[in-house]
N, CA, C and O atoms as a MOPAC input file, in Angstrom:
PM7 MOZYME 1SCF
protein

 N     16.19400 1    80.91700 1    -5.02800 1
 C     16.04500 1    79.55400 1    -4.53300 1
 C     17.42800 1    78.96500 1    -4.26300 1
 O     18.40600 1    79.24800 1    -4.95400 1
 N     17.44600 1    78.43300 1    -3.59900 1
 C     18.63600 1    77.65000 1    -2.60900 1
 C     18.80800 1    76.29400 1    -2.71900 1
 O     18.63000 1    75.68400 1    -1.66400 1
 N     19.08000 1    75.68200 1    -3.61600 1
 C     18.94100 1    74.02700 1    -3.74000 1
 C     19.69200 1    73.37200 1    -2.56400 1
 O     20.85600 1    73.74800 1    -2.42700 1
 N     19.16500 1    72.33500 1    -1.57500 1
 C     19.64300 1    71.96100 1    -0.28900 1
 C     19.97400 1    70.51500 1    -0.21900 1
 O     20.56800 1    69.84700 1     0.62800 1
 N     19.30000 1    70.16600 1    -1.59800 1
 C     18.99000 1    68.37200 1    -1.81300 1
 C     19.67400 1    68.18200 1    -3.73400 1
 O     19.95800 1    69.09800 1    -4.50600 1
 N     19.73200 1    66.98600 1    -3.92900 1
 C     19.73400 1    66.59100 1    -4.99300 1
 C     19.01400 1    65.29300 1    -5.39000 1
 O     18.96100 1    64.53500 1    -4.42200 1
 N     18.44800 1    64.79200 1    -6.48400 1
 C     17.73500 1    63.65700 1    -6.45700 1
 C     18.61300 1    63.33300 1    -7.94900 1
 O     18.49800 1    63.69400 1    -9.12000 1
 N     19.64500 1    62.34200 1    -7.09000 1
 C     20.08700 1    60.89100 1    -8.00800 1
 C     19.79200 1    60.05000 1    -8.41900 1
 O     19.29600 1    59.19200 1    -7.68900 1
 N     19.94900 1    59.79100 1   -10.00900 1
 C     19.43200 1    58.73200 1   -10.59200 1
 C     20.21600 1    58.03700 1   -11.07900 1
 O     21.03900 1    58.73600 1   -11.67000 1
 N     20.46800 1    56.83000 1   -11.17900 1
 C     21.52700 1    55.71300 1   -11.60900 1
 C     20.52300 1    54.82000 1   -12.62400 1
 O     19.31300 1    54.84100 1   -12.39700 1
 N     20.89500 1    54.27100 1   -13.41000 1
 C     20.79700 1    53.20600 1   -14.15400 1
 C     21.82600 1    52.50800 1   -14.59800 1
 O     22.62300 1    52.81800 1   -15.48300 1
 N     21.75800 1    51.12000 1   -13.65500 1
 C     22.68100 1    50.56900 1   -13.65900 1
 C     22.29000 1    48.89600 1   -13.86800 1
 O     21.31000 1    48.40700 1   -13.30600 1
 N     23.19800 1    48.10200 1   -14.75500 1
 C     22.88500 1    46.72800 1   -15.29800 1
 C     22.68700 1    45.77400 1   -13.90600 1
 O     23.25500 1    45.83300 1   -12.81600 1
 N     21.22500 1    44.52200 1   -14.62400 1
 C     20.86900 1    43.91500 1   -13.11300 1
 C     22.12600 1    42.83900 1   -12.55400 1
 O     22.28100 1    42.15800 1   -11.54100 1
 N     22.79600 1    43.05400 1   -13.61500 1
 C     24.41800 1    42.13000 1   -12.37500 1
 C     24.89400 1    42.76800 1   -11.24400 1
 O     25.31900 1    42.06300 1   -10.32900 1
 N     24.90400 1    44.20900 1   -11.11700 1
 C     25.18400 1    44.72900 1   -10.28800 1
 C     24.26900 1    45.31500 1    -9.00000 1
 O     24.48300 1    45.81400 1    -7.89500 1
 N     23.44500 1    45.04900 1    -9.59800 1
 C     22.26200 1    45.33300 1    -8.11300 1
 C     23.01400 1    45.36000 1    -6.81300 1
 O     23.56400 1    46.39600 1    -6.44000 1
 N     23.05800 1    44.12100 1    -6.03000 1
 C     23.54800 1    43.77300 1    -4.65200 1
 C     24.78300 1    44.40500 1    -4.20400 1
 O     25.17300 1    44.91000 1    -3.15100 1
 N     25.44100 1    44.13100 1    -5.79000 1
 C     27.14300 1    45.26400 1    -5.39200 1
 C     26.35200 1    46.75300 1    -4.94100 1
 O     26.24900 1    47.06400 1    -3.75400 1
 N     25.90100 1    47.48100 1    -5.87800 1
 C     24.78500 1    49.09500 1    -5.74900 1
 C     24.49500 1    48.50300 1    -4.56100 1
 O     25.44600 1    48.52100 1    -3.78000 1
 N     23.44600 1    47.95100 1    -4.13500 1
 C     22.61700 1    48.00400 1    -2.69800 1
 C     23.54600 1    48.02700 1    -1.38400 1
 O     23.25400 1    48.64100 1    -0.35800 1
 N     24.43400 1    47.44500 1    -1.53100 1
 C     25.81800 1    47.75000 1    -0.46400 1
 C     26.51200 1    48.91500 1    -0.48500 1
 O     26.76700 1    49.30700 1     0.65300 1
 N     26.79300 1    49.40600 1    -1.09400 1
 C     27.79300 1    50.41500 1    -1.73700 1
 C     26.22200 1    51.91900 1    -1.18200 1
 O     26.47900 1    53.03800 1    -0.73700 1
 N     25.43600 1    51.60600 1    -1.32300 1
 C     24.56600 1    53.23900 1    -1.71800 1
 C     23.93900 1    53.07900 1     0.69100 1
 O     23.74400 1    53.86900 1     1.61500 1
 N     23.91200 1    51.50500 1     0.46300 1
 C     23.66200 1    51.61700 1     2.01200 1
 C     24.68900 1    51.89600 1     2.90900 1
 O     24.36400 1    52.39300 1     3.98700 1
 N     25.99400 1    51.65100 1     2.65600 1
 C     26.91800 1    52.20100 1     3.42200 1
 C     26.99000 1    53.96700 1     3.52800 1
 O     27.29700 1    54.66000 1     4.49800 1
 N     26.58500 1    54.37000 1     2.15400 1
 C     26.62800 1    55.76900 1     1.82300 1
 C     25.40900 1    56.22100 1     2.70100 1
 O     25.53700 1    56.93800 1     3.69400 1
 N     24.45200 1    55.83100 1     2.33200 1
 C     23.37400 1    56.58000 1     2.43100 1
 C     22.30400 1    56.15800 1     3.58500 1
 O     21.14800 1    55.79000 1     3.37500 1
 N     22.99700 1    56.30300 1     4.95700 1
 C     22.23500 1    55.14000 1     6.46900 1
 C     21.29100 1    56.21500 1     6.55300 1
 O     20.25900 1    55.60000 1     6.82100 1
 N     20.87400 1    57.86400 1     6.47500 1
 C     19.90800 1    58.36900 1     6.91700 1
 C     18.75400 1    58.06400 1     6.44500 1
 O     17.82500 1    57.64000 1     7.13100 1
 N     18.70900 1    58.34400 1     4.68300 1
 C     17.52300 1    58.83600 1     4.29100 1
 C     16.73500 1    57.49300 1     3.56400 1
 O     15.52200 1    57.40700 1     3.37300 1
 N     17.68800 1    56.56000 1     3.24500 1
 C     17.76300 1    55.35800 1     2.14700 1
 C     17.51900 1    56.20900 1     0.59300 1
 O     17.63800 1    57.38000 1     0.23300 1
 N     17.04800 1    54.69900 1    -0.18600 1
 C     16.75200 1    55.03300 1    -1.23600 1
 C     15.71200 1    53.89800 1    -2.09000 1
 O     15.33000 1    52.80600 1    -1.66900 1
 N     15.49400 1    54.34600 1    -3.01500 1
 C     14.49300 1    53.59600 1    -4.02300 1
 C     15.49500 1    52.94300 1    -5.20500 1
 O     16.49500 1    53.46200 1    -5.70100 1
 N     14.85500 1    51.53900 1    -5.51100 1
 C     15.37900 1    51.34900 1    -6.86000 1
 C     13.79100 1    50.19000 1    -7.66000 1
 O     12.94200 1    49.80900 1    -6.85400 1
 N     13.73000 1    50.04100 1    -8.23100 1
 C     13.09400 1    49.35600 1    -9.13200 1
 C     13.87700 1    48.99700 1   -10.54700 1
 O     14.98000 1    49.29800 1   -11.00400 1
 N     12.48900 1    48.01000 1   -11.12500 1
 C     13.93700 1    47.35900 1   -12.40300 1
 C     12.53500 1    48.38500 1   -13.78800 1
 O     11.36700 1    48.76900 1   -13.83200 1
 N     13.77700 1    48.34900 1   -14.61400 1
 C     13.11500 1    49.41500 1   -15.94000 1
 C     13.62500 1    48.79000 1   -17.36200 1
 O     14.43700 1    47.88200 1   -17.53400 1
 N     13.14700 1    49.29500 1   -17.99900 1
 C     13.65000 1    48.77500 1   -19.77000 1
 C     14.02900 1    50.24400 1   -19.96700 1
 O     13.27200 1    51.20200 1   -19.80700 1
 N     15.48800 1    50.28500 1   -20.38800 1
 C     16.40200 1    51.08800 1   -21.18500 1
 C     15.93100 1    51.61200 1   -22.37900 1
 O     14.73300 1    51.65800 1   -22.09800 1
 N     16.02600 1    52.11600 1   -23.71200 1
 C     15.54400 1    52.63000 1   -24.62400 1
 C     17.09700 1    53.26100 1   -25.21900 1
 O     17.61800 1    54.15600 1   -24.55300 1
 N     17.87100 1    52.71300 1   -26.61000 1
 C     18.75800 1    53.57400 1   -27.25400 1
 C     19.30900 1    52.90300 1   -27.95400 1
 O     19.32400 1    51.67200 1   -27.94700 1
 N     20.08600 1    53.95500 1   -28.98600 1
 C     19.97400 1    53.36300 1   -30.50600 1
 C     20.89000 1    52.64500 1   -30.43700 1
 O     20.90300 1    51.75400 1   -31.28500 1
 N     21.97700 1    52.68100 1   -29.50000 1
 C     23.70400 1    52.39900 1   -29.58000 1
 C     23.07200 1    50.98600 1   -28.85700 1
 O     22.36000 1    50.84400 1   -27.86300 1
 N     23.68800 1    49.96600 1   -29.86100 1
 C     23.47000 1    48.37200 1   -29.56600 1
 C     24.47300 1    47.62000 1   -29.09700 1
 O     24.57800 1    46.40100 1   -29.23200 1
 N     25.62700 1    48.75200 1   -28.23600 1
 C     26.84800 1    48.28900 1   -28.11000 1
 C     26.35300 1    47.49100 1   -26.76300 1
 O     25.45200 1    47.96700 1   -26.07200 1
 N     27.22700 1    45.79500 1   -26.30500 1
 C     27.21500 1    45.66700 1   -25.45600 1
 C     24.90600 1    44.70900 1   -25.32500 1
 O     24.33800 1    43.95900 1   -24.53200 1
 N     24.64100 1    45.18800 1   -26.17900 1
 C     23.15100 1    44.28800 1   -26.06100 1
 C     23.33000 1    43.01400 1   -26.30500 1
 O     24.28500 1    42.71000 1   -27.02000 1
 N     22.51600 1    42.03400 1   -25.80700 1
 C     21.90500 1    40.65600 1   -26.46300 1
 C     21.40200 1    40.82600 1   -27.83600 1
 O     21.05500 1    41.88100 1   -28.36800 1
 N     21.41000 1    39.76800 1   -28.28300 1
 C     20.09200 1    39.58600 1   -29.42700 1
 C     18.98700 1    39.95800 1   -29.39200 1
 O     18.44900 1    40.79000 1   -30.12300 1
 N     18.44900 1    39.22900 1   -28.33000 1
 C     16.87200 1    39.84100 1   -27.87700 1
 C     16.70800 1    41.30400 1   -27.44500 1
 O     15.60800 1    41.85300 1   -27.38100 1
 N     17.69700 1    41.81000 1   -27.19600 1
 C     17.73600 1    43.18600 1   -26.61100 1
 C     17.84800 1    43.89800 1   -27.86100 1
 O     16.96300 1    44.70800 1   -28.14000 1
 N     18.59300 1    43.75300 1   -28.47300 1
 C     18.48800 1    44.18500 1   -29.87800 1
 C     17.00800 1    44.25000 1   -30.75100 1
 O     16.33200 1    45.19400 1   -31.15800 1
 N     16.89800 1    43.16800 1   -30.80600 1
 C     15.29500 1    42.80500 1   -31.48900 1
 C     14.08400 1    43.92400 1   -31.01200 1
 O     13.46500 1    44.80300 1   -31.61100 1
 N     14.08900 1    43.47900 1   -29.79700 1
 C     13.22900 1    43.91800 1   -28.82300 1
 C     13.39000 1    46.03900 1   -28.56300 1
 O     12.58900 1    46.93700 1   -28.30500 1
 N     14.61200 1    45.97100 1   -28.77900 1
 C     14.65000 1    47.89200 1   -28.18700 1
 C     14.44800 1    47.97800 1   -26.88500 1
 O     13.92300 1    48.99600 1   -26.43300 1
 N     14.87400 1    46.79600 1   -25.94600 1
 C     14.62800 1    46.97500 1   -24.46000 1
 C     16.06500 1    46.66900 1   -24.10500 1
 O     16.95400 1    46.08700 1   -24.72500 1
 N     16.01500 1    47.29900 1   -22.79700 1
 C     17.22500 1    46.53900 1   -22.24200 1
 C     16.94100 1    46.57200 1   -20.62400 1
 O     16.24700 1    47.40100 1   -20.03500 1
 N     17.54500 1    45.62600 1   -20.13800 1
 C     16.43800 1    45.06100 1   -18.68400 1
 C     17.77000 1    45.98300 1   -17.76200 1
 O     18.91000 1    45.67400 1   -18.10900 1
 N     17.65300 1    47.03200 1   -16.67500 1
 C     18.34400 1    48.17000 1   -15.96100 1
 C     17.90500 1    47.90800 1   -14.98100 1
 O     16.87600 1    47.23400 1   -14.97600 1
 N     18.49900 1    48.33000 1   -13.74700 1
 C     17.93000 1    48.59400 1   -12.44900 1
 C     18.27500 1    50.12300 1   -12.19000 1
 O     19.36000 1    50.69000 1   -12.32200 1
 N     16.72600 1    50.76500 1   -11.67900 1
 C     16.83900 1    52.06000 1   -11.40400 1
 C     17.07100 1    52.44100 1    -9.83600 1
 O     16.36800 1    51.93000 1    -8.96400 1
 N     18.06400 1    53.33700 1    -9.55300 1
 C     18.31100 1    53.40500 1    -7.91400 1
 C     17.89700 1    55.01200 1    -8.18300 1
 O     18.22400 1    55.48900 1    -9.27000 1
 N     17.19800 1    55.83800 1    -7.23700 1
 C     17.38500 1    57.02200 1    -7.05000 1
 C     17.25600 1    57.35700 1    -5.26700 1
 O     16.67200 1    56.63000 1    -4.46300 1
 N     17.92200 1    58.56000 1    -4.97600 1
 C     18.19800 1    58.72200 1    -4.00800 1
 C     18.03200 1    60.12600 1    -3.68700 1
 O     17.71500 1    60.70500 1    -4.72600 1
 N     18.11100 1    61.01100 1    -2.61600 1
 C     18.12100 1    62.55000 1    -2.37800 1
 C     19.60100 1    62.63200 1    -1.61600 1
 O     19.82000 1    61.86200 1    -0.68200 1
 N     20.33700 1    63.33100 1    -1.93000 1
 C     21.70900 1    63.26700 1    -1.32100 1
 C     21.57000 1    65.05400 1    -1.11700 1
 O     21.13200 1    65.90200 1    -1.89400 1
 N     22.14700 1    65.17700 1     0.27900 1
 C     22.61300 1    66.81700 1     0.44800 1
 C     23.48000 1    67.40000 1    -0.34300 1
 O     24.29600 1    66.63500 1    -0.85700 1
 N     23.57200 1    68.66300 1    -0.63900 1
 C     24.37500 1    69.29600 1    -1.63400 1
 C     25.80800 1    68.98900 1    -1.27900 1
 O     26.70800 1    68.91200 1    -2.11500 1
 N     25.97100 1    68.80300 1     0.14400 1
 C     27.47300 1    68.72300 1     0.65700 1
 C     27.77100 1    67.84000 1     0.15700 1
 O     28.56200 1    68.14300 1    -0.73700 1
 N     27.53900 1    66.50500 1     0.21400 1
 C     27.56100 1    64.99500 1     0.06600 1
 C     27.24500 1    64.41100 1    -1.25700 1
 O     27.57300 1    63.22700 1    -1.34000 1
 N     26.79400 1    64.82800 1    -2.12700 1
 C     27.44800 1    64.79400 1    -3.68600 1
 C     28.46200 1    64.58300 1    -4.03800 1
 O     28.57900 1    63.47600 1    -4.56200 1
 N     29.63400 1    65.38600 1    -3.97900 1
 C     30.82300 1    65.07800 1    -4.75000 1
 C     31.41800 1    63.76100 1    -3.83900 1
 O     32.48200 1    63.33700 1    -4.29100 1
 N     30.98700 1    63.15200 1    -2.81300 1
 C     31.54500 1    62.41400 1    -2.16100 1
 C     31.00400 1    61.05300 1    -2.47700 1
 O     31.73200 1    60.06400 1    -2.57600 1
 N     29.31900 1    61.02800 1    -2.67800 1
 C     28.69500 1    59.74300 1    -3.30800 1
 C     29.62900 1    59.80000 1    -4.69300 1
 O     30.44800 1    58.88300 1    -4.65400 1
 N     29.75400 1    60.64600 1    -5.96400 1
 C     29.51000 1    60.46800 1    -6.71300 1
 C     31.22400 1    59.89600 1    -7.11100 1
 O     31.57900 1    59.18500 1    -8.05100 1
 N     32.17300 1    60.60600 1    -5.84700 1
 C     33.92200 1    59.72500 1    -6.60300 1
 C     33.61100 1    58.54400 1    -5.93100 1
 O     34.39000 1    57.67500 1    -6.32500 1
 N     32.55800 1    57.95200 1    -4.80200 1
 C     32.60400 1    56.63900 1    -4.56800 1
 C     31.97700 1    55.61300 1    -5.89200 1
 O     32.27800 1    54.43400 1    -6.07700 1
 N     31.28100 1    56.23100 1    -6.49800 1
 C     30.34600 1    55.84200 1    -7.36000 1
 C     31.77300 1    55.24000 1    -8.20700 1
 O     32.19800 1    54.08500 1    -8.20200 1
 N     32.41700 1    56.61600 1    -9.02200 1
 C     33.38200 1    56.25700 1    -9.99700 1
 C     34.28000 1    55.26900 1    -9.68200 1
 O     34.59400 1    54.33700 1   -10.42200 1
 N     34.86700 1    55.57700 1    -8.09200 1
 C     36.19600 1    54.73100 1    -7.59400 1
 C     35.63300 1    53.36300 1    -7.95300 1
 O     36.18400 1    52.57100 1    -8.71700 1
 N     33.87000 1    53.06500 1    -6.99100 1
 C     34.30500 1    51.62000 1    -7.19000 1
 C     33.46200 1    50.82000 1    -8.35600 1
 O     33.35000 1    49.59500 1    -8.32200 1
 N     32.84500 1    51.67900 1    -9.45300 1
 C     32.06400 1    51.07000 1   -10.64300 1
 C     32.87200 1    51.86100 1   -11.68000 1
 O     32.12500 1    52.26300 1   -12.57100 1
 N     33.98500 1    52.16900 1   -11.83300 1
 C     34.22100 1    52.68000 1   -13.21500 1
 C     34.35900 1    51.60400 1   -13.89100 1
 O     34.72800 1    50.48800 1   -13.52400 1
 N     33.87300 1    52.19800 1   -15.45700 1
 C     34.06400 1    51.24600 1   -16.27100 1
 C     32.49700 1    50.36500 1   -16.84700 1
 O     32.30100 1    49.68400 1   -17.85400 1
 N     31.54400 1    50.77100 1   -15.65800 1
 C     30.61300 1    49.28400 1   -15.84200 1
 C     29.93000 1    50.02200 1   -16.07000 1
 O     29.47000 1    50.38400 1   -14.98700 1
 N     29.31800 1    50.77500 1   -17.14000 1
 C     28.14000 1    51.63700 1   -17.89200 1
 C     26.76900 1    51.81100 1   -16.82400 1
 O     25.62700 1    51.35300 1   -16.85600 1
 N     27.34300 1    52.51200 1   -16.08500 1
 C     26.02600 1    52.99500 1   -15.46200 1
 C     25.50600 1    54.39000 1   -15.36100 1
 O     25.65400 1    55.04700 1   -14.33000 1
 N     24.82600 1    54.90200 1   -16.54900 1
 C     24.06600 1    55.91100 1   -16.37100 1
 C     23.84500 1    56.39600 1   -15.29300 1
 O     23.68900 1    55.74600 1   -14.25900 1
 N     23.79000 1    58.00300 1   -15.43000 1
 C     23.47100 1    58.28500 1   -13.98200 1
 C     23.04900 1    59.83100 1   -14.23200 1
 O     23.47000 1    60.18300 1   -15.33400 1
 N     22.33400 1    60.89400 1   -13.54200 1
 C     21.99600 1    62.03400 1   -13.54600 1
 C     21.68500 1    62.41900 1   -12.28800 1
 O     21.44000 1    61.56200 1   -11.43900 1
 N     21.64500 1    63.97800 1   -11.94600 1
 C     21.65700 1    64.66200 1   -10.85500 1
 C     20.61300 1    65.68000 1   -11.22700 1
 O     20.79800 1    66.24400 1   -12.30600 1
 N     19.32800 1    66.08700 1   -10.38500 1
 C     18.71300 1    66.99600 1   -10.50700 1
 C     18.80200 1    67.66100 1    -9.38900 1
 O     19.47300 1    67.06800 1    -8.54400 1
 N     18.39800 1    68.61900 1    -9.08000 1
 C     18.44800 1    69.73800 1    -7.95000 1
 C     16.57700 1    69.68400 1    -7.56400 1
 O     15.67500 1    69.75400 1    -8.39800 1
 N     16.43100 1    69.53800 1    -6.03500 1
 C     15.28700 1    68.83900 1    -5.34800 1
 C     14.56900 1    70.49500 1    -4.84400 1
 O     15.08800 1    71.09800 1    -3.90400 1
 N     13.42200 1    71.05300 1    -5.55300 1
 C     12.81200 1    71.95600 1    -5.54500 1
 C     12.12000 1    71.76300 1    -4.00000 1
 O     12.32800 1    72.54400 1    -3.07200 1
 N     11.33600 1    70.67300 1    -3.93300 1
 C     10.61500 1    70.37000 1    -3.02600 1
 C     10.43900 1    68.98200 1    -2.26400 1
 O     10.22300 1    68.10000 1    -3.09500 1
 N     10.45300 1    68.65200 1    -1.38100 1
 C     10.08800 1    67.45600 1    -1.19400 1
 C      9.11500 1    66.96500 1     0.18200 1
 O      8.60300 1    67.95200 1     0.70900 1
 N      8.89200 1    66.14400 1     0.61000 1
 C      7.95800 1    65.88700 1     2.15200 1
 C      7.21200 1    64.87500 1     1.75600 1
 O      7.17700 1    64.55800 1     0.56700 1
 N      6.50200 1    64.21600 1     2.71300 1
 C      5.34800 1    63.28800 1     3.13700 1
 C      4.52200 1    63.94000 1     3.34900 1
 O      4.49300 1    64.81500 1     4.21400 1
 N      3.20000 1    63.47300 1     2.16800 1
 C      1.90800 1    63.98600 1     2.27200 1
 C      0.69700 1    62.99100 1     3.04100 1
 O     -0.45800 1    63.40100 1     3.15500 1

């Protein structure tokens, strides 16, 4: 098997949304991408609210995307260059399959 795609996942805090939505649309004019908002889950309370604490949630915005194998290392130093620093989770899987059913 030949991996041709990757499917990116970011979790990234909702202050930064609009900065992400600029930044991933300049990157990414072919294919777009998805984001929705999610509750976080983890033990490390660094950086939480109170209520976030209490609660075991933490309010994230999820972006994922399919990026070509070429075009990876190129999203991902834009990613670092212009969000280092601002805790945003992130993972890369390799895209077995994909299409419109």
């Amino acid at each position: 098997m030949n991996c041709k795609e990757y499917l990116v996942t970011l979790n990234i805090p909702p202050s930064l949304e609009e900065l992400m939505v600029d930044s991933l649309l300049m990157f990414e004019e072919d294919h777009g991408f998805s984001s929705f908002p999610i509750n976080a889950h983890h033990h490390i309370n660094k950086g939480l609210s109170l209520a976030e604490q209490v609660t075991g949630r933490q309010k994230r915005i999820r972006f994922q995307m399919y990026v070509p194998v070429e075009e990876l290392p190129r999203l991902l130093e834009q990613l670092r260059r212009d969000f280092s620093g601002s805790g945003i989770d992130y993972w890369v899987l390799p895209v077995i399959e994909n299409g419109v059913i």
